[in-house]
N, C-alpha and C positions, 0 to 999 in steps of 0.2 A: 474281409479278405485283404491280404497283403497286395501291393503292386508287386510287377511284376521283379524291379531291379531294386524290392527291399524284403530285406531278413523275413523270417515268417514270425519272428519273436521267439522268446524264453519256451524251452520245452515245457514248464510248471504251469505257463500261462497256457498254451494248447493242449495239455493233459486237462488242465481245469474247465476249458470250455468243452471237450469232450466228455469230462465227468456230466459237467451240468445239463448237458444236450439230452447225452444217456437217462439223466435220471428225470428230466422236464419230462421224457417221452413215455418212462415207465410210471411216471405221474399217471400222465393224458390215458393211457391205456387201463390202467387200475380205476381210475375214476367213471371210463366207458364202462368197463365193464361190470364195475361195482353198480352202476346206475341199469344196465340191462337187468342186470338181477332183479335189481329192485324193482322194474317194469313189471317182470315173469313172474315174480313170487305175489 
């Protein structure tokens, strides 16, 4: 995170850590839930 009395940055660069974050997450959840399966089955 930025301080409080500097720029937040480039809108490209915080579109891209929201991409990555987004898709770390649906990583982390695909991989849960791919492994319960595989628990069940």
């Amino acid at each position: 995170m930025s301080a409080p009395g500097e720029a937040a940055g480039p809108l490209w660069k915080r579109l891209g850590w929201f991409v990555l974050l987004w898709a770390a997450g649906v990583a982390v959840i695909g991989t849960v839930a791919w492994l319960i399966r595989l628990w069940l089955l």
